[in-house]
Biopython code that builds the backbone (N, CA, C, O; Angstrom):
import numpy as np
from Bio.PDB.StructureBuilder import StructureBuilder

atoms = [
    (1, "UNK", "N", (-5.278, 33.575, -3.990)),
    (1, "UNK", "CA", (-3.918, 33.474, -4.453)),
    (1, "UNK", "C", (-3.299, 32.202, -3.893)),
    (1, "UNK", "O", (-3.263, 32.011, -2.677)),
    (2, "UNK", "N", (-2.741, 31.208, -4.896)),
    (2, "UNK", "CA", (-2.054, 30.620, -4.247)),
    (2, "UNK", "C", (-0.720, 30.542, -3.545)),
    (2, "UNK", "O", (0.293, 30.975, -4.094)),
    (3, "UNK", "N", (-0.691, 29.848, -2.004)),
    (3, "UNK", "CA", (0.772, 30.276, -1.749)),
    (3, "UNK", "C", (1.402, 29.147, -0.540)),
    (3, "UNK", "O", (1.934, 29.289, 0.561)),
    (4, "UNK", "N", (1.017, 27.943, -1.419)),
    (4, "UNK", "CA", (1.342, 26.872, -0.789)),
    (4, "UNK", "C", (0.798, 25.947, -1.515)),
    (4, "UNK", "O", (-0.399, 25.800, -1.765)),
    (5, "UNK", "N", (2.473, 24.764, -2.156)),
    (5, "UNK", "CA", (1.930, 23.630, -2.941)),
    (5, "UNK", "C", (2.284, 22.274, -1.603)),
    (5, "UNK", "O", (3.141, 22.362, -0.725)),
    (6, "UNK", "N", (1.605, 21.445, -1.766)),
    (6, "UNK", "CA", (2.152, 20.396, -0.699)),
    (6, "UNK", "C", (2.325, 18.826, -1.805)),
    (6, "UNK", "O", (2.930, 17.765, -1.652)),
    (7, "UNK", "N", (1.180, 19.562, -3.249)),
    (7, "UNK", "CA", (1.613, 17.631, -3.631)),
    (7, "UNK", "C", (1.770, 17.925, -5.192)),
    (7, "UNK", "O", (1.422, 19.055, -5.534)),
    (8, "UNK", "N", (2.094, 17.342, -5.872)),
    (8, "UNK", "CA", (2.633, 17.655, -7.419)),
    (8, "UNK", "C", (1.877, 16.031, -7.959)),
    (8, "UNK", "O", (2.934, 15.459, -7.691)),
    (9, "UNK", "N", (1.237, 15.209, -8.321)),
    (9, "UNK", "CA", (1.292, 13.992, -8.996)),
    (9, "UNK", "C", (1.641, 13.771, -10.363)),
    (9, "UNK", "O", (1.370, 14.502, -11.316)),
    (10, "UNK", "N", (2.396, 12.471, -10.366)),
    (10, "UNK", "CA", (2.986, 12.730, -11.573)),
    (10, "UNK", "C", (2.569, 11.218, -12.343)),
    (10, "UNK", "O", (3.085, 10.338, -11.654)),
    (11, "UNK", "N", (1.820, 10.594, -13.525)),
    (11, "UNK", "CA", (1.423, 9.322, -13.880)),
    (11, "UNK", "C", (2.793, 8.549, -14.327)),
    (11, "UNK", "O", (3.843, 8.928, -14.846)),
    (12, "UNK", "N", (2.396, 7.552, -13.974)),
    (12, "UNK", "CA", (3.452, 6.897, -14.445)),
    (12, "UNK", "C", (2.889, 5.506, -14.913)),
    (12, "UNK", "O", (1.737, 5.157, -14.658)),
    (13, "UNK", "N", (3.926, 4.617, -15.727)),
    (13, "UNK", "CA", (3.052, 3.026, -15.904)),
    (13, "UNK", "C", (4.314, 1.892, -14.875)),
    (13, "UNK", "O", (3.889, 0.750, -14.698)),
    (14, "UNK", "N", (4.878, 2.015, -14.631)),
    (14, "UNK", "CA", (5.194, 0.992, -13.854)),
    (14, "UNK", "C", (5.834, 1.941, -11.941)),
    (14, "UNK", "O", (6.976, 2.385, -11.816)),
    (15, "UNK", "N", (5.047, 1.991, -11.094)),
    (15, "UNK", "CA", (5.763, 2.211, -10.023)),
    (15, "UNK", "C", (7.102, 1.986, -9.288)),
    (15, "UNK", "O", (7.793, 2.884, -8.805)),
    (16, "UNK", "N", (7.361, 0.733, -9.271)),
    (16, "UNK", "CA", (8.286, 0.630, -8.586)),
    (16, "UNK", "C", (9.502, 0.608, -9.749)),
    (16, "UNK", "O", (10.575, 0.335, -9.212)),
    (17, "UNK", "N", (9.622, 0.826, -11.218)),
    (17, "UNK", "CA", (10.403, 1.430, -11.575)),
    (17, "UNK", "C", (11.024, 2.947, -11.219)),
    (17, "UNK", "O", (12.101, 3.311, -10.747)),
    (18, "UNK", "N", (9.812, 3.663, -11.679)),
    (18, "UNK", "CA", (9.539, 4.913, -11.147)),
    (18, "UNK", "C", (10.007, 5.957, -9.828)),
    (18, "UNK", "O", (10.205, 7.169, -9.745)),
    (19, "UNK", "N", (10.080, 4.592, -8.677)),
    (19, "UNK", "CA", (10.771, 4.983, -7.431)),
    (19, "UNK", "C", (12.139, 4.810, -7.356)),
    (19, "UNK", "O", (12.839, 5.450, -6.572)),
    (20, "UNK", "N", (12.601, 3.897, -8.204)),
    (20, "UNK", "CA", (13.929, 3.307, -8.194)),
    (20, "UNK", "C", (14.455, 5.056, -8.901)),
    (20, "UNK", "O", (15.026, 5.830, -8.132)),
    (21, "UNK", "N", (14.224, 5.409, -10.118)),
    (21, "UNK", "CA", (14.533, 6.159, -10.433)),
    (21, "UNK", "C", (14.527, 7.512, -9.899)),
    (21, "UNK", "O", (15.497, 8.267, -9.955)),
    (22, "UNK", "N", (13.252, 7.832, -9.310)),
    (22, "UNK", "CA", (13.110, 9.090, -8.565)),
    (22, "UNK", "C", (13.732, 9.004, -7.066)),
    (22, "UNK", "O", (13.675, 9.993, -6.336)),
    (23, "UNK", "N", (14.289, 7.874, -6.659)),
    (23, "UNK", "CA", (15.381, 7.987, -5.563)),
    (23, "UNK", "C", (16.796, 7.994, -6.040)),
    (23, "UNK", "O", (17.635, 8.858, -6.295)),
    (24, "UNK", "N", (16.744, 6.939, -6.056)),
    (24, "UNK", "CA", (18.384, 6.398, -7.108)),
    (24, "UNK", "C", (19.076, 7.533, -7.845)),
    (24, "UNK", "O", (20.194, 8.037, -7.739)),
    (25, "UNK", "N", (18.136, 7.740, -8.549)),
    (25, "UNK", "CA", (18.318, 8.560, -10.024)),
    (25, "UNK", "C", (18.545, 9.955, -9.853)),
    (25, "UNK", "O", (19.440, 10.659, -10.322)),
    (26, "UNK", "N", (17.231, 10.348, -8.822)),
    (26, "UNK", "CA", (17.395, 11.900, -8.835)),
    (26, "UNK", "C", (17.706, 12.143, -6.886)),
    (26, "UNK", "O", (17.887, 13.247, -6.372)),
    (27, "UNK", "N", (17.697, 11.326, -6.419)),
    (27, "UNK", "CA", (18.364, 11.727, -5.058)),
    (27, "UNK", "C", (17.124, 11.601, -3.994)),
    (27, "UNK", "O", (17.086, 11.218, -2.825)),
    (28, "UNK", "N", (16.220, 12.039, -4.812)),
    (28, "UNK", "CA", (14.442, 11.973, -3.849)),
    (28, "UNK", "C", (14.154, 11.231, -2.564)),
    (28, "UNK", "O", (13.978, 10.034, -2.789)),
    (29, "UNK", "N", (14.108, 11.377, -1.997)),
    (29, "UNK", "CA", (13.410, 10.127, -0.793)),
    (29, "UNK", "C", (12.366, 10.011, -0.357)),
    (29, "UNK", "O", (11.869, 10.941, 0.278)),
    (30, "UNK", "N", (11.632, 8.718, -0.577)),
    (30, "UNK", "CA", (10.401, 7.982, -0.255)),
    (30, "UNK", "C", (9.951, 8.768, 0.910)),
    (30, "UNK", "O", (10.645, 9.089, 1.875)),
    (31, "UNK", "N", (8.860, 9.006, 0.732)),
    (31, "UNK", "CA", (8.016, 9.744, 2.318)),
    (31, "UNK", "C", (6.960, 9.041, 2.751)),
    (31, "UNK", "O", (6.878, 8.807, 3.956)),
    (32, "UNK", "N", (5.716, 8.460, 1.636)),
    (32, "UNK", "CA", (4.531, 7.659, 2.357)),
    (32, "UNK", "C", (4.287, 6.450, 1.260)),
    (32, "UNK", "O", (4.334, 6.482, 0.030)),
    (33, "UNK", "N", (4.021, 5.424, 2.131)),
    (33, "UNK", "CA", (4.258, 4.297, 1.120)),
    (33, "UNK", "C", (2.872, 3.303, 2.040)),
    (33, "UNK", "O", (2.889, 2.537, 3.003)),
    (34, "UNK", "N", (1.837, 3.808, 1.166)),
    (34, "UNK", "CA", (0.454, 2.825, 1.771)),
    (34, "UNK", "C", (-0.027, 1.543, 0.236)),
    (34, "UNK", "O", (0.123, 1.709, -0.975)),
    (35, "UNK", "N", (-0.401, 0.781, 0.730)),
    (35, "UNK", "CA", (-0.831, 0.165, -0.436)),
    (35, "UNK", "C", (-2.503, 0.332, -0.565)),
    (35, "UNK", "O", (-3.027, 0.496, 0.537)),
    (36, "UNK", "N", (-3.363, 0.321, -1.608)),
    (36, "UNK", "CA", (-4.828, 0.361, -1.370)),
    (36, "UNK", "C", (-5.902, -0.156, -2.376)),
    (36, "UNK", "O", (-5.504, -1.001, -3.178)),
    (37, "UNK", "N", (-7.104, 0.200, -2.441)),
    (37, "UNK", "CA", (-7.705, -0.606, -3.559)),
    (37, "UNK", "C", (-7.703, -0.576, -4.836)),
    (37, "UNK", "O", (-8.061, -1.414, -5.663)),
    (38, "UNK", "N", (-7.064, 0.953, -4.984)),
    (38, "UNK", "CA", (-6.961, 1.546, -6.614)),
    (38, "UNK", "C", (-5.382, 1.098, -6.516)),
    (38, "UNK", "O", (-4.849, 1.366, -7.594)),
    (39, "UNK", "N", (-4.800, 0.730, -5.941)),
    (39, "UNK", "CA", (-2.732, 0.363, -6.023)),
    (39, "UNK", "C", (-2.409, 1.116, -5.102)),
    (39, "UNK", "O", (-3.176, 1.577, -4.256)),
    (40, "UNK", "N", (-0.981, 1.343, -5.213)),
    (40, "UNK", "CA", (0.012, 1.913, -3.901)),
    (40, "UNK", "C", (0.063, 3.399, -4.158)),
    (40, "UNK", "O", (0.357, 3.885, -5.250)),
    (41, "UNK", "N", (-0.311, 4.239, -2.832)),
    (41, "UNK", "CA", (0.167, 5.301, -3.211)),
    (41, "UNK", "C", (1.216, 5.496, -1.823)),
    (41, "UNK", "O", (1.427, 5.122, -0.669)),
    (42, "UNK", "N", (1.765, 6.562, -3.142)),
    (42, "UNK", "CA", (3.110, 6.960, -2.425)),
    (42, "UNK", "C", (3.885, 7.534, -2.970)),
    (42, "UNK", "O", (4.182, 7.318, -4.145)),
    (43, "UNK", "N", (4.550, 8.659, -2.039)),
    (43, "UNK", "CA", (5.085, 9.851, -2.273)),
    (43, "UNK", "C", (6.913, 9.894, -2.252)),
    (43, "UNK", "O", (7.651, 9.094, -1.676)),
    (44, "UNK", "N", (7.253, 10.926, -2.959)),
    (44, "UNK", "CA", (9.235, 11.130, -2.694)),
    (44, "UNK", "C", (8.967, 12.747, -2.695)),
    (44, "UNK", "O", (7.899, 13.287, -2.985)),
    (45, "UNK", "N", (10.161, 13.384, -2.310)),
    (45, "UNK", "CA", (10.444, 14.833, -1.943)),
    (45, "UNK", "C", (11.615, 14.850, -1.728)),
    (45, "UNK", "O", (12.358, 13.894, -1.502)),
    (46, "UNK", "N", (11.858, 15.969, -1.787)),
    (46, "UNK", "CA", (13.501, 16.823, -1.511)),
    (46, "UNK", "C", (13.318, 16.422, -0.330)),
    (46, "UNK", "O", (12.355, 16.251, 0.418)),
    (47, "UNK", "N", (14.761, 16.265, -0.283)),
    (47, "UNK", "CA", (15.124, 16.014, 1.451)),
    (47, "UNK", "C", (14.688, 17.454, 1.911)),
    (47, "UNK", "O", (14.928, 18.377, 1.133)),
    (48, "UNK", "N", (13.961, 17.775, 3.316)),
    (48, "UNK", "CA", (14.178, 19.176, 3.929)),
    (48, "UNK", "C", (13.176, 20.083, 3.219)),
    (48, "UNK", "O", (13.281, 21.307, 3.284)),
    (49, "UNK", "N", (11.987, 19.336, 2.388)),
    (49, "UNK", "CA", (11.662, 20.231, 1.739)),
    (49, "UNK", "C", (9.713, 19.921, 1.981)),
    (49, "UNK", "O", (9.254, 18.833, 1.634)),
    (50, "UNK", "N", (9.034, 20.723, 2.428)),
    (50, "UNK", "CA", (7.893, 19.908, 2.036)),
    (50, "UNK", "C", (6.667, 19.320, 1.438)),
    (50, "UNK", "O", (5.599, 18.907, 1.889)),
    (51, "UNK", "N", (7.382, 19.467, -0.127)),
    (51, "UNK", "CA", (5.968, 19.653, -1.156)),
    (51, "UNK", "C", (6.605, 18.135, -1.553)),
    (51, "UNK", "O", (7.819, 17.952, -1.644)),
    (52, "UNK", "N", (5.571, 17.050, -1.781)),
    (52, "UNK", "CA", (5.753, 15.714, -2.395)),
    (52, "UNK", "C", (4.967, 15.223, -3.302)),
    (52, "UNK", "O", (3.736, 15.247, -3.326)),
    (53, "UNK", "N", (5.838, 14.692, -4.193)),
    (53, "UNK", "CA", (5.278, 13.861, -5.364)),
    (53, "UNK", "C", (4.816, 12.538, -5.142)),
    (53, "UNK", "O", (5.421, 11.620, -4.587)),
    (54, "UNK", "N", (3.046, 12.542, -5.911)),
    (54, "UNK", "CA", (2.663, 11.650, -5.465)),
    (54, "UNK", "C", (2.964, 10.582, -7.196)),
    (54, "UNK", "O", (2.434, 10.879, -8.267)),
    (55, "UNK", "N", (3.778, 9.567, -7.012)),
    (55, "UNK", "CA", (3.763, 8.669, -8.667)),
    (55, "UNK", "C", (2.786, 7.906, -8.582)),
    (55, "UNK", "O", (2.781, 6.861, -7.932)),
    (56, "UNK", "N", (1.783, 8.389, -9.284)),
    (56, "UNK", "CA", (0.462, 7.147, -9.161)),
    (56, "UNK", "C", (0.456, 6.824, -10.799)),
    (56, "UNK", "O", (0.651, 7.487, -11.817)),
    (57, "UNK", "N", (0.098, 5.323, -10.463)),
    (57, "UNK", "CA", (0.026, 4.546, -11.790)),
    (57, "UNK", "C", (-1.425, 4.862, -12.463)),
    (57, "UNK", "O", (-2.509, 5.108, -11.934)),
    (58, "UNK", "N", (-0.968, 4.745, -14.070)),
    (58, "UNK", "CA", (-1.773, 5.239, -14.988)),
    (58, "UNK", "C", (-1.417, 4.374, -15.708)),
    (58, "UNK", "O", (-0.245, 4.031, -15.551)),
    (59, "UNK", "N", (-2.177, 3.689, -16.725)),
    (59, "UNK", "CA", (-2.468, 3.153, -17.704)),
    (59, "UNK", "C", (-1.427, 3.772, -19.284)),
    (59, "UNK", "O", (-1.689, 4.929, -19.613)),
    (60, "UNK", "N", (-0.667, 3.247, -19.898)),
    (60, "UNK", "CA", (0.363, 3.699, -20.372)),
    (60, "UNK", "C", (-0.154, 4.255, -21.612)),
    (60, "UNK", "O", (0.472, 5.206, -22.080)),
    (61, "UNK", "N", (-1.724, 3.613, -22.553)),
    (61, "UNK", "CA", (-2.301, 4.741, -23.089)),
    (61, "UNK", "C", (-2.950, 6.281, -23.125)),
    (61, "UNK", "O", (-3.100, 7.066, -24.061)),
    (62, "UNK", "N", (-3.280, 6.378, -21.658)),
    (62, "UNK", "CA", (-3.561, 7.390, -20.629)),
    (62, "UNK", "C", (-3.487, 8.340, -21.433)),
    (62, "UNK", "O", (-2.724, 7.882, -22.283)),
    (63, "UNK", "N", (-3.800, 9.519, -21.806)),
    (63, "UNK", "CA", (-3.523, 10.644, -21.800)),
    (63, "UNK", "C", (-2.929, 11.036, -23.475)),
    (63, "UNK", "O", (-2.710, 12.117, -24.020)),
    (64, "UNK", "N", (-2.811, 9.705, -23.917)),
    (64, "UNK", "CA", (-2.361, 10.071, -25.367)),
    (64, "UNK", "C", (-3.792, 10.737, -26.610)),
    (64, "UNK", "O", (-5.017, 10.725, -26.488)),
    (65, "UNK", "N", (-2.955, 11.211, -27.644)),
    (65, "UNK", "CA", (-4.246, 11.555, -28.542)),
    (65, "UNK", "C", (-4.567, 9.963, -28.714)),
    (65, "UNK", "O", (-3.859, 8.964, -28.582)),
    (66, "UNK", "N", (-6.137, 10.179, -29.117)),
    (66, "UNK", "CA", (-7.262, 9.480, -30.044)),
    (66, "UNK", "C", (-6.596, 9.062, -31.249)),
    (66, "UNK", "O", (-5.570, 9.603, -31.661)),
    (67, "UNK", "N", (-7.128, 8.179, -31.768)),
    (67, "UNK", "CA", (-6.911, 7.782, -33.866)),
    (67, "UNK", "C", (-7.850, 8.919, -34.497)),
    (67, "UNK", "O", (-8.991, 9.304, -34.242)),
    (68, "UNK", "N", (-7.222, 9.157, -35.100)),
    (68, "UNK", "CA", (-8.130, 10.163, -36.456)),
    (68, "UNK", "C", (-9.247, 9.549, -36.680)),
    (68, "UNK", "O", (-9.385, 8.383, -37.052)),
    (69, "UNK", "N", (-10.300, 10.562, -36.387)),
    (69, "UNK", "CA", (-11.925, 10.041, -36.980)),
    (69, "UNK", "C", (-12.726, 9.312, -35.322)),
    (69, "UNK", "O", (-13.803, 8.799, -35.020)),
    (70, "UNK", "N", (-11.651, 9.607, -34.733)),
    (70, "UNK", "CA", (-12.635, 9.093, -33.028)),
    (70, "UNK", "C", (-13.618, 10.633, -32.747)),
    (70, "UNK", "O", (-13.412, 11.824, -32.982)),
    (71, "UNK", "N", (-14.811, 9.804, -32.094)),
    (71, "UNK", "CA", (-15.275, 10.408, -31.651)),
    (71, "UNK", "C", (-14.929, 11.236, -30.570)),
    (71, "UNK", "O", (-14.382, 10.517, -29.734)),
    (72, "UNK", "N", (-14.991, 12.562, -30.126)),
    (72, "UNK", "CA", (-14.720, 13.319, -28.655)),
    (72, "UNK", "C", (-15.710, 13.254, -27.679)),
    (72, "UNK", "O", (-16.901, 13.366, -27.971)),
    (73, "UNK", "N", (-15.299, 13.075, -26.500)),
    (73, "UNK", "CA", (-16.114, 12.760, -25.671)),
    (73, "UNK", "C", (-16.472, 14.086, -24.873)),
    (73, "UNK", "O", (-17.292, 14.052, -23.956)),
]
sb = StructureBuilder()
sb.init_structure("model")
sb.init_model(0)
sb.init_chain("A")
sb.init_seg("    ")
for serial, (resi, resn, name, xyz) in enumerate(atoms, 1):
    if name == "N":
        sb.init_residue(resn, " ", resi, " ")
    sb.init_atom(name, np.array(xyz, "f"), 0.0, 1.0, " ", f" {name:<3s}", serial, name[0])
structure = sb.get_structure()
C-alpha cells in the first residue's frame, strides 16, 4: 500500500520559465537546484510540506500522438 509520496515530476520544455511560474505564479519554493549531464534538476514544494516537484525538461514533441499510418513501437 502506498503511504508516502516524496516526488511528483512534471515535463516541461523550457525550465527556467517553468520555475518563474511555479514560484511567482503559484507561490512554490525552489528546494534543490543541481545542474548535470542530462540538464538541471530541480525541485519546488509547498512551503512546510514535504512531497516535491521535480520540472525536468522534455522535448516539446514528447509525449504527443504519432501521424496517422506511423508505425507503433
Amino acid at each position: 500500500m502506498l503511504n508516502k509520496i516524496m516526488y511528483a515530476t512534471v515535463y516541461v520544455t523550457d525550465q527556467d520559465r517553468a520555475l518563474e511560474f511555479h514560484t511567482e505564479g503559484l507561490g512554490l519554493e525552489k528546494r534543490l537546484d543541481f545542474p548535470g549531464p542530462d540538464g538541471r534538476f530541480f525541485t519546488v514544494g509547498v512551503p512546510d510540506s514535504p512531497v516535491q516537484i521535480i520540472l525536468w525538461s522534455h522535448a516539446a514533441a514528447a509525449g504527443q500522438p504519432g501521424e496517422a499510418g506511423a508505425p507503433d513501437r
